[in-house]
N, C-alpha and C positions, 0 to 999 in steps of 0.2 A: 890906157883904154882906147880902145878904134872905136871906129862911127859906121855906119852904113846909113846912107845916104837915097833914099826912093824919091824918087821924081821932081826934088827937090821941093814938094810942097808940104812938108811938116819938116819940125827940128830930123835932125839926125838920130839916128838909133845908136844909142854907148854900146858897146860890146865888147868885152874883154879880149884882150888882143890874139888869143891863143885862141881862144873859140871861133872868133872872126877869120880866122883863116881858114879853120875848116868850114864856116858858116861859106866861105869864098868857094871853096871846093864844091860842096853840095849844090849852092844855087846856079853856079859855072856848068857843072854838069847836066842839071835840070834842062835850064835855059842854052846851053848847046843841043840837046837836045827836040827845043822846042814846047817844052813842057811845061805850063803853067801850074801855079800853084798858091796853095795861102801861108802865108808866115804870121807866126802871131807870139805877142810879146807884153810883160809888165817895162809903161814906161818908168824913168825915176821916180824912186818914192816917195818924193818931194811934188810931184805930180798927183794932184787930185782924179786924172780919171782913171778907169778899170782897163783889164787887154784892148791893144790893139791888133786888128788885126789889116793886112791888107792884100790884096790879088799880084801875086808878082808872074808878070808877062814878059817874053824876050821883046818886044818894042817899047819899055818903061824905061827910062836911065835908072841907073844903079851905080851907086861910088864906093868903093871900099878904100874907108881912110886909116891908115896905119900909124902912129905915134913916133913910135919905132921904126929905123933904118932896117932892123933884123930881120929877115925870113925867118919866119917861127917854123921846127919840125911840125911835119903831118904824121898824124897817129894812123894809118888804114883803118884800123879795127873801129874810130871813131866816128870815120867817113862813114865807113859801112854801115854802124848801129844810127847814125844820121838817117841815110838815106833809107834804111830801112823806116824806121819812122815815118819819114815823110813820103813812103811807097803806101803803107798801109795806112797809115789817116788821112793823106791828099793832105797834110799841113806840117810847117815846121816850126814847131814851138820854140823859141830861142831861150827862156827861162827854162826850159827843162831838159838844156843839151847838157 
């Protein structure tokens, strides 16, 4: 399990390590871009509140933490149905990539 990490002021975000890569891809390219946008997510289910969401800016720190030594393959077609998504909602849902 990987983490993503926003501005360090809430716990870390779990994300499955294979996803987290592409989730790396997406927001890399967003944010090389210049492009802000909302991400939004169930925390653990052991967690009592409902989505989170939050405003991700290119001046926010951002950490992508990896478990794993392995570069995990990139799928394109994932990338793409990714960004697509988050082209047409202005948001990217991470439980429903």
């Amino acid at each position: 399990m990987g983490k993503l990490e926003y501005n360090s002021s809430r716990p870390a975000i779990e994300i499955e390590e294979v996803t987290l890569a592409h989730v790396k891809i997406v927001i890399g390219t967003k944010l090389r871009r210049n492009e802000s946008f909302m991400m939004t997510w169930l925390p653990k289910p052991e967690a009592s509140s409902g989505r989170l969401t939050i405003w991700v800016h290119p001046a926010i720190p951002l950490v992508f933490e990896f478990d794993l030594p392995t570069v995990h393959a990139i799928d394109p077609a994932r990338v793409a149905h990714m960004m697509d998504q988050l082209n047409s909602r202005g948001e990217l849902v991470l439980d429903q990539l």
